[in-house]
C-alpha positions in Angstrom: 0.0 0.0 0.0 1.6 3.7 -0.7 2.5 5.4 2.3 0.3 8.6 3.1 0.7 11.4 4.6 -1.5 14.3 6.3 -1.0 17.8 6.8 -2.5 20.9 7.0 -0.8 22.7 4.0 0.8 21.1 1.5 3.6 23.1 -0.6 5.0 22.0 -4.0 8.1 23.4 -5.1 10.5 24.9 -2.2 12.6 28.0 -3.4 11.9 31.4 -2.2 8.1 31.7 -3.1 7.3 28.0 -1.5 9.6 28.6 1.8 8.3 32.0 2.2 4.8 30.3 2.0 5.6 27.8 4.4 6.9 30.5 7.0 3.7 32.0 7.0 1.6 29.1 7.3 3.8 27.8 10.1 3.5 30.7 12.2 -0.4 30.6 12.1 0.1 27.4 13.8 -0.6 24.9 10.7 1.5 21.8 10.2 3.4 22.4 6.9 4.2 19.7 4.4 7.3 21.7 2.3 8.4 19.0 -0.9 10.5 19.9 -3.7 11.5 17.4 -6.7 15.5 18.5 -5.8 16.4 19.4 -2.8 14.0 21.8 -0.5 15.6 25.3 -0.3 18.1 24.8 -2.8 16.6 24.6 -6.0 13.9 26.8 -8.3 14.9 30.1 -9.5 15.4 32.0 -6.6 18.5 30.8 -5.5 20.3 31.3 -8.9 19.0 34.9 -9.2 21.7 37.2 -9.0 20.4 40.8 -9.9 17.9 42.8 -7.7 15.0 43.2 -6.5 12.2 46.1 -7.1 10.5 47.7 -3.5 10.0 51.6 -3.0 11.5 51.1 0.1 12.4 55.2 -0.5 16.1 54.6 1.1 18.2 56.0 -1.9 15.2 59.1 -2.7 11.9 59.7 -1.8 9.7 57.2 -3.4 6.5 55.6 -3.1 4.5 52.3 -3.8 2.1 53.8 -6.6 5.1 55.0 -8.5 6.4 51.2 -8.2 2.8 50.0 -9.8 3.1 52.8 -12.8 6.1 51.3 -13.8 5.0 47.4 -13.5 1.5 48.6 -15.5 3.2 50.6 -17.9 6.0 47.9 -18.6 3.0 45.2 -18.8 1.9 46.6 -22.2 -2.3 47.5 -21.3 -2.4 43.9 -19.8 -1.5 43.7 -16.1 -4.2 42.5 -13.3 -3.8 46.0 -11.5 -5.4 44.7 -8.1 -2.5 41.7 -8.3 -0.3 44.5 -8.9 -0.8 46.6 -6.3 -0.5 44.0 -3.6 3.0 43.5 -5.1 4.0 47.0 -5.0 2.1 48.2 -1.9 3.9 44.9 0.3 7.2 44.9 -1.1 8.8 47.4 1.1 7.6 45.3 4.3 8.8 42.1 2.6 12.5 43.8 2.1 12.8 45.1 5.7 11.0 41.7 6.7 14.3 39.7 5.3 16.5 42.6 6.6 15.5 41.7 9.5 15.7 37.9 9.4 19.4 38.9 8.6 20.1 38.8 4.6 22.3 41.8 4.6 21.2 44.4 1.5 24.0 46.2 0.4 24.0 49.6 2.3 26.1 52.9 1.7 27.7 54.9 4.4 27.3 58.0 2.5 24.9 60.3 3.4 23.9 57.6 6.5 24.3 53.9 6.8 20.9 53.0 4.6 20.1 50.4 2.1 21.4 51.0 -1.5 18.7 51.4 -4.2 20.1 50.8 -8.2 18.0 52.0 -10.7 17.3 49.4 -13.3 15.8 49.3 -16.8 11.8 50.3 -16.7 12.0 52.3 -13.3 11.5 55.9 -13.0 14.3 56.0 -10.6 16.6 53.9 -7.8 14.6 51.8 -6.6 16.3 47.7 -6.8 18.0 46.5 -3.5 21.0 43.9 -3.8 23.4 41.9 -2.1 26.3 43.0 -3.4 28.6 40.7 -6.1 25.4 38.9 -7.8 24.3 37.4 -4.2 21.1 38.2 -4.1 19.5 34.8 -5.3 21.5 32.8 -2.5 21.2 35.6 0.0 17.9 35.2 0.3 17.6 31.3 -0.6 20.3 31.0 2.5 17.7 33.6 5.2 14.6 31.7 3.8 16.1 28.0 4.8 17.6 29.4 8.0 14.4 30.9 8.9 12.2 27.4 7.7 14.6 25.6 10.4 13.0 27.3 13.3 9.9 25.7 12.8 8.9 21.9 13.7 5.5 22.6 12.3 7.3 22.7 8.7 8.2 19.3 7.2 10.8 19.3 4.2 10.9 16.4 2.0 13.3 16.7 -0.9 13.1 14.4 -4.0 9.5 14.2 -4.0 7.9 14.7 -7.4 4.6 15.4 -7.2 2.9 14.0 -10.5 -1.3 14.8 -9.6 -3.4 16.9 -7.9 -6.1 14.7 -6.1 -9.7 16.7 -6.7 -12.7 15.8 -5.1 -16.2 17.9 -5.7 -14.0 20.6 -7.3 -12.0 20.5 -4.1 -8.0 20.4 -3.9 -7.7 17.7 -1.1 -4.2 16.7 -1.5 -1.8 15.3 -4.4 0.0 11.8 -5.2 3.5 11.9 -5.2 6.5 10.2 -6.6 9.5 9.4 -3.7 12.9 9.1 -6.4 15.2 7.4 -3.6 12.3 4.3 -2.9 10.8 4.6 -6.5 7.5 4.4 -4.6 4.3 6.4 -4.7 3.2 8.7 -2.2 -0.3 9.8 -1.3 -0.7 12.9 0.4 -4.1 14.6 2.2 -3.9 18.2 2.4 -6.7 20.9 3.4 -4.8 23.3 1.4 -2.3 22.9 -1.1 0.2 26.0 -2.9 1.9 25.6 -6.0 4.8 27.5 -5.7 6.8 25.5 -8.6 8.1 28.1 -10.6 7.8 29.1 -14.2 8.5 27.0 -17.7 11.9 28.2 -19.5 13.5 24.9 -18.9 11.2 23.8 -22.0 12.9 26.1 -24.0 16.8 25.1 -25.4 18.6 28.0 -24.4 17.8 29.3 -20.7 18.5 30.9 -17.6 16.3 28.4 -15.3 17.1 24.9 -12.9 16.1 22.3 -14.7 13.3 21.6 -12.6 11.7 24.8 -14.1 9.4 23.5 -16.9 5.7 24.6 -15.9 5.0 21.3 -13.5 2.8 23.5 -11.4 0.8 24.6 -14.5 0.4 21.3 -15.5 -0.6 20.0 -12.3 -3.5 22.7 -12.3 -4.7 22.4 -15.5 -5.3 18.6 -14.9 -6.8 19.7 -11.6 -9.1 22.2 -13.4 -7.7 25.4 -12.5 -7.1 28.3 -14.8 -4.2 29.7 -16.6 -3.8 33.0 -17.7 -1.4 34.9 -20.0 0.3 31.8 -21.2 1.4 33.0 -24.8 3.8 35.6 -23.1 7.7 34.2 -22.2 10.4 37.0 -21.8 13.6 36.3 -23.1 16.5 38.2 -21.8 18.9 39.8 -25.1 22.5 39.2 -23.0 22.4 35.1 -21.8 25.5 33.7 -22.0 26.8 32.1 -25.2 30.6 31.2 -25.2 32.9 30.5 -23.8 32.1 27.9 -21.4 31.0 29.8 -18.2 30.6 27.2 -14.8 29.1 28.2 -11.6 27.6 31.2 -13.1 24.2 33.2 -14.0 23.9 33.2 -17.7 22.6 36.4 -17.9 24.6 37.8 -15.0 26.8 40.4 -17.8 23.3 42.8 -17.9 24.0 44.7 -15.1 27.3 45.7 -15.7 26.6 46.6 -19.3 24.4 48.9 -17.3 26.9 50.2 -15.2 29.7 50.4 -17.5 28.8 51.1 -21.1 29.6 47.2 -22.5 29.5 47.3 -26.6 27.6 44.9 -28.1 29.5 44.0 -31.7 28.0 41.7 -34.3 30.2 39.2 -36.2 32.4 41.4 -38.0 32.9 43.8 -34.8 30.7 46.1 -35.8 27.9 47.9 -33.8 24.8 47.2 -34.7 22.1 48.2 -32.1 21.2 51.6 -33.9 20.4 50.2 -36.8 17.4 49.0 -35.4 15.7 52.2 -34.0 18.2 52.8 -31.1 22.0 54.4 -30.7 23.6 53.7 -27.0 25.7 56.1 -27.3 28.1 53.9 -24.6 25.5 54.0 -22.2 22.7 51.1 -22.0 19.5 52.4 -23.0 18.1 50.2 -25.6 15.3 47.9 -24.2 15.3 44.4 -23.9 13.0 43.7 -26.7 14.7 45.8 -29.0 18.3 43.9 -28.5 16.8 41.0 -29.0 15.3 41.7 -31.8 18.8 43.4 -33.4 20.7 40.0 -32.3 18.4 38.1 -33.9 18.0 39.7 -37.2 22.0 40.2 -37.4 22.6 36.2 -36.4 19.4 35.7 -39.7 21.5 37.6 -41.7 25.1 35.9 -41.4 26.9 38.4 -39.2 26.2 36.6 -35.9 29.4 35.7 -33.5 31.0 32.1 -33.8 28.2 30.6 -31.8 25.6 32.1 -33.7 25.4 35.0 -31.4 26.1 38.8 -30.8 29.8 39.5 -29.0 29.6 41.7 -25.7 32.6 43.6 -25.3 34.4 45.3 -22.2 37.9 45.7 -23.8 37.6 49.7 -24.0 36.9 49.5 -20.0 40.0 50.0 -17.3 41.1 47.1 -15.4 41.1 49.4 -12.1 36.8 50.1 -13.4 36.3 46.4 -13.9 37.6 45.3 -10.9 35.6 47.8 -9.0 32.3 47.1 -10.6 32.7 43.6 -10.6 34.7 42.7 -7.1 35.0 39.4 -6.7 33.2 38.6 -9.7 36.4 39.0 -11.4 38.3 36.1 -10.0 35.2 33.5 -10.6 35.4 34.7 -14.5 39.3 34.3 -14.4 38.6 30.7 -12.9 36.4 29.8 -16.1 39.6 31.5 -18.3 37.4 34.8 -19.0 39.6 38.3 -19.1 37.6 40.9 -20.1 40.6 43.2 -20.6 41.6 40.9 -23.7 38.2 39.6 -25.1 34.8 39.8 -25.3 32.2 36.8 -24.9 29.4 35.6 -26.8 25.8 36.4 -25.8 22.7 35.3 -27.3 18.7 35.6 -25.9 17.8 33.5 -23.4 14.1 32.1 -22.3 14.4 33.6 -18.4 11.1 34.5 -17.6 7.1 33.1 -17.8 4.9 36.5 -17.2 1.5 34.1 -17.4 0.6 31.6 -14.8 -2.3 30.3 -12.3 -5.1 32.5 -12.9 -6.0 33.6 -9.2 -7.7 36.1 -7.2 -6.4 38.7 -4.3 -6.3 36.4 -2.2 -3.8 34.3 -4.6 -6.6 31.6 -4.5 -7.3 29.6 -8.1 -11.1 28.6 -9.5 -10.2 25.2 -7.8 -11.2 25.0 -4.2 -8.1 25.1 -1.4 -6.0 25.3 -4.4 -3.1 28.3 -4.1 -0.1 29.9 -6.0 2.9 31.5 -4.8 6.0 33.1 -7.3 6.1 32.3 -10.5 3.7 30.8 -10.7 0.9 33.0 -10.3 -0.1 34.5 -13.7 -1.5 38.3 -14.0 0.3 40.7 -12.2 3.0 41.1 -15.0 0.5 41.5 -17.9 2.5 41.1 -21.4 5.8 42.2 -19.7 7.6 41.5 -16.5 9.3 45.1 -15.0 12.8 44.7 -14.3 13.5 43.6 -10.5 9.7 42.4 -9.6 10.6 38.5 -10.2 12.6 37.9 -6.4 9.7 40.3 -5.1 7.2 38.5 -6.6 8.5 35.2 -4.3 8.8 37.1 -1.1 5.0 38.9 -1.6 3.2 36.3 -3.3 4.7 33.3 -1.1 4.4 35.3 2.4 0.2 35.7 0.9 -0.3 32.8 -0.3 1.1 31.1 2.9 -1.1 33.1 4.7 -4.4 32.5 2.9 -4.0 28.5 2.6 -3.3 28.9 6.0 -6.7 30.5 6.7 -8.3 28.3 4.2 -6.9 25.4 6.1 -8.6 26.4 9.7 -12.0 25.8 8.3 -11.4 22.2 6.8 -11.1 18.3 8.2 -9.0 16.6 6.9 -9.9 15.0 4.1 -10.2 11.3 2.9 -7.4 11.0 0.1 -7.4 7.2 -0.6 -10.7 6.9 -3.0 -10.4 10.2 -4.4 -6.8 9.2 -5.2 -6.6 5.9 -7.2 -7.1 7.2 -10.5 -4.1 9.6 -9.8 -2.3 6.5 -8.6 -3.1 4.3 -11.0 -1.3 6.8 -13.8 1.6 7.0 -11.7 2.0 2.9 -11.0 1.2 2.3 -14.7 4.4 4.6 -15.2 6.5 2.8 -12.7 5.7 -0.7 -14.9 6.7 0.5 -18.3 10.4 -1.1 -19.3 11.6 -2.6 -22.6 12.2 -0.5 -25.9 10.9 2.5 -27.6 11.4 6.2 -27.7 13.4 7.3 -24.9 11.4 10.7 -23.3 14.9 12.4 -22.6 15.9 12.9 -26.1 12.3 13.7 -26.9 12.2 16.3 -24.0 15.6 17.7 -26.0 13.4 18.1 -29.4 10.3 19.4 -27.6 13.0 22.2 -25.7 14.3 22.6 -29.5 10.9 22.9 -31.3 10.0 25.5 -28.4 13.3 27.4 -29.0 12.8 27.9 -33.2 8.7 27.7 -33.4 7.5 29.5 -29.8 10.3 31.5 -29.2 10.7 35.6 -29.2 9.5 35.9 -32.5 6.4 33.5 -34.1 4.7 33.4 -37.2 1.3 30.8 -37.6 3.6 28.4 -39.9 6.2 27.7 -36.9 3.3 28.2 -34.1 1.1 25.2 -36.3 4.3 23.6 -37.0 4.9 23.3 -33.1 1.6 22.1 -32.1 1.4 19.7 -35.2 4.9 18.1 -33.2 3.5 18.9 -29.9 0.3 16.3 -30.3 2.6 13.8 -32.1 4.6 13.5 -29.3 1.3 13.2 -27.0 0.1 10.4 -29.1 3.4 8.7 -28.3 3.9 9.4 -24.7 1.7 6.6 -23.0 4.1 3.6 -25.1 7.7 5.3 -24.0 9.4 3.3 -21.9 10.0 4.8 -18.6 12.9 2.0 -17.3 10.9 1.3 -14.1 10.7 1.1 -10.5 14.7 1.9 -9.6 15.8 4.1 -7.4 16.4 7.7 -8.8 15.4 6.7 -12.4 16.4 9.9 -14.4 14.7 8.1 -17.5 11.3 8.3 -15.4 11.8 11.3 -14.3 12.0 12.6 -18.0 8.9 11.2 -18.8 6.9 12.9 -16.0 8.7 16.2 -16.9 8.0 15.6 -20.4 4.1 15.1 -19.3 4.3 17.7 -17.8 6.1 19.8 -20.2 3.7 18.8 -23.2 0.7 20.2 -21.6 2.1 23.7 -21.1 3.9 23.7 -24.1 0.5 23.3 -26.2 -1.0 25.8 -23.9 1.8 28.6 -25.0 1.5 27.6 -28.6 -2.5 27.3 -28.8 -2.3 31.1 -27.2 0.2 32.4 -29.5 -1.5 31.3 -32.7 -4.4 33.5 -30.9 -2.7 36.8 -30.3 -2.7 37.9 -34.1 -0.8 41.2 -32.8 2.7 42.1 -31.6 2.9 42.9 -27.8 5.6 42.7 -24.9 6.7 40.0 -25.0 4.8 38.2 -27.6 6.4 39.0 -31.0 4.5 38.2 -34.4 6.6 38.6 -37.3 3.3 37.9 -39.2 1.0 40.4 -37.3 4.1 43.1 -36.5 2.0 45.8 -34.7 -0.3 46.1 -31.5 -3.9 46.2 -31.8 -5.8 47.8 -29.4 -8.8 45.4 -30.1 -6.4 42.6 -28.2 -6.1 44.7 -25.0 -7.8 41.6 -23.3 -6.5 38.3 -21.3 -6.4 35.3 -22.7 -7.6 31.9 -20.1 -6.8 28.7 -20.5 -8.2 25.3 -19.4 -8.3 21.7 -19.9 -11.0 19.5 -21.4 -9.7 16.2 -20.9 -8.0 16.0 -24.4 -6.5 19.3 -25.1 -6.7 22.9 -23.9 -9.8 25.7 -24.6 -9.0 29.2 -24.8 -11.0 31.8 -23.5 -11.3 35.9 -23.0 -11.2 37.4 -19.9 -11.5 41.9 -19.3 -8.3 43.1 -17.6 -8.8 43.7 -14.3 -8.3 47.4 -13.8 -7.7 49.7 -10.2 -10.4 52.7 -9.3 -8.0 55.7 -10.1 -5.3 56.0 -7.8 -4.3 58.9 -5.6 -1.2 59.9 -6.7 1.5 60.4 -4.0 2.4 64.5 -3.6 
């Protein structure tokens, strides 16, 4: 019989959003269940982030929380939820002095008073983005979050537990079933409220800046559960990801802020500029948007003048040693270790898949359609509309987990605990069919590689209807096939297995971007069609998505506006 487990509220997915979320529960008095496919508290996207994040904290200049949510509307392109988005901007600041407190350390300036320093970053109307200094942020504030989840013996962390269902019952969340990878055994767990706090989807995609356990299992998990997804067709990719040479131990797009601070060149093939030949001159300074030096990269790479790696070169040759060294610190000596000088050559960049704007469709209270079903991070779709703002991604984690922690929590006090083992056979009996599978046939880990490579060329920055039809033409193919791949069994930590669930998993969502692609017939944010080149007004909607049983229907939904706010004097 599979083991089973009870607990008040369940978590999936353990990086900042989910330990955040478990923090909160805990200290309401709930017994916490935290799981995480890897290991808890050092895995998902938080922990690998290493730029800033985006609070009007008003430390560095006067500021306020309505400017904050001007910026995050006006870089989400007519389509942010604007109630979502004012509980992010509003609760930052007590989220940043809240980790200050638990002991993170933000970098802080003596000048002018010891205070917490404030960068200014792409899309804000001034300095507003705290930091650890030398690209610790992302392990900062993984490191306080686990410290602070260790305090609690109402929190249970399990690590290498990959959940593969939601268990439903009366349109109810009342737990999931769970594969453990060290037994190779299923798990059943009953849960009076469960949080998906898994993260966003660029792992499907071939070139990105995610962990690999990144690939939309939380969306997945929902749709199948009958909750709502939102926003789906829009995937930012970040211009400056790391290309060549080999670079170990490292963010991939970690060279963005100090092409901010320092003026880096971006050269095409033939060391050449190339940037203001599509719309915008730097002038040595970085001004030109994200979505604009992608496009240039891309069109220069199309047209035979890409680097040797079929990418752009980003160059810091024309900068001092004594600057470099001061702007990057110890940065320096973890590039020398991976044979990087940037005094005698550039690197390769290329655009990288690094952020999923769309998500869980959910309400203020971070609640989905589905009963005692929450979403924390990432995860939750709507409050980034067709463009995420720069810096709001690690803030998104610390607001949306510490609510969504707290509502589950609530939701929990008002609920028995729930019989799990009828609802959950059918769940099960997917998961145990799995485990029997052996002998030959198409092995999910290279198909996983084509799907992330039919992702990269068909649903990538910039999508016509041929490659979005080609993609979902390959996309069902694959779904047809999927039930006769051989999964290698019931071992112990069966990576082959594993593949298979994530490519599940990974199929689902990656129909759901395409099918809302094709849709959009217009250009916005962060959804590009080279077919349809401008932005039509008459789209200025959200698009829903749910599950039928055998594919996805897409839906319209207004966009949820604020009364008119009072501007702060």
């Amino acid at each position: 019989m599979a083991q089973i487990l009870e607990t008040d509220v369940l978590i999936i997915g353990a990086g900042g959003a989910g330990m955040y979320a478990a923090i909160t529960a805990a200290e309401t008095g709930a017994e916490v269940l935290l799981l995480d496919k890897s290991v808890v508290g050092r895995s998902g996207a938080t922990i690998m982030a290493q730029m800033t994040v985006a609070a009007a904290i008003g430390e560095e200049e006067p500021d306020d929380w309505r400017f904050h949510l001007a910026d995050t509307i006006t870089a989400g392109r007519g389509l942010v939820d604007e109630p979502l988005a004012q509980i992010l901007c509003q609760t930052a600041p007590e989220r940043i002095w809240e980790m200050e407190e638990w002991g993170i350390g933000w970098a802080r300036s003596v000048e002018g008073g010891n205070h917490i320093t404030q960068a200014h970053a792409p899309g804000h109307d001034r300095n507003r983005c705290v930091y650890v200094d030398f690209l610790n942020t992302g392990p900062a504030s993984s490191r306080t979050l686990r410290n602070k989840v260790r305090q609690y013996d109402n929190i249970r962390r399990i690590s290498d537990l990959t959940v593969t269902d939601l268990v439903v019952q009366d349109e109810c969340a009342v737990g999931a079933v769970a594969l453990h990878l060290e037994g190779a055994a299923s798990v059943t767990i009953a849960a009076k409220a469960t949080i998906i706090a898994t993260g966003g989807l660029t792992s499907l995609y071939q070139r990105n800046s995610a962990s690999a356990n990144m690939g939309g299992d939380g969306f997945a998990l929902g749709l199948r559960a009958g909750a709502e997804l939102i926003d789906m067709e829009f995937v930012q990719f970040f211009p400056i990801g790391h290309l060549a040479p080999r670079l170990i131990g490292m963010d991939p797009i970690m060279w963005d802020p100090f092409r901010y601070k320092l003026g880096g060149r971006l050269l095409n093939g033939e060391m050449e500029e190339f940037t203001q030949n599509y719309g915008t001159a730097e002038d040595g300074k970085y001004v030109v948007t994200r979505d604009t030096a992608t496009y240039a990269i891309f069109k220069e790479v199309e047209a035979g003048r890409g680097s040797p790696h079929g990418g752009a070169w980003l160059s810091f040759e024309h900068i001092s040693e004594a600057d470099l060294r001061a702007a990057f610190g110890p940065v320096i000596d973890r590039l020398a270790n991976n044979g990087i000088d940037l005094t005698k050559m550039p690197i390769e960049v290329f655009p990288i898949a690094h952020y999923h704007m769309g998500g869980l469709r959910v309400d203020d209270t971070l609640a989905t359609n589905v009963a005692n079903l929450f979403a924390a991070g990432e995860a939750v779709g709507g409050a980034n509309g067709a463009n995420r703002l720069s810096g709001n991604a690690i803030t998104e984690a610390f607001v949306f987990g510490e609510l969504a922690g707290r509502s589950a929590a609530a939701a929990a006090v008002s609920q028995a605990m729930p019989e799990i083992e009828a609802p959950a056979e059918a769940c099960r009996a997917v998961l145990e069919e799995a485990l029997q599978r052996r002998g030959e046939g198409l092995n999910p880990t290279q198909v996983f590689a084509e799907l992330q490579a039919i992702l990269q060329r068909d649903v990538g920055p910039f999508r016509t209807a041929e490659g979005l039809d080609r993609a979902l033409a390959a996309i069902s193919e694959m779904t047809a096939a999927l039930p006769q791949m051989p999964t290698g069994g019931a071992i112990a930590f069966n990576q082959q297995l594993s593949d298979w669930l994530a490519l599940r998993n990974g199929l689902e969502v990656a129909r759901a971007i395409a099918t809302a692609a094709l849709a959009r017939t217009e250009s916005r944010g962060a959804h590009q069609r080279e077919d349809y080149p401008g932005l039509d007004e008459a789209w200025t909607f959200n698009q829903v998505i749910r599950s039928d049983g055998d594919g996805v229907v897409l839906g319209r939904a207004e966009v949820r506006r604020n009364p008119t706010l009072e501007q702060p004097s």
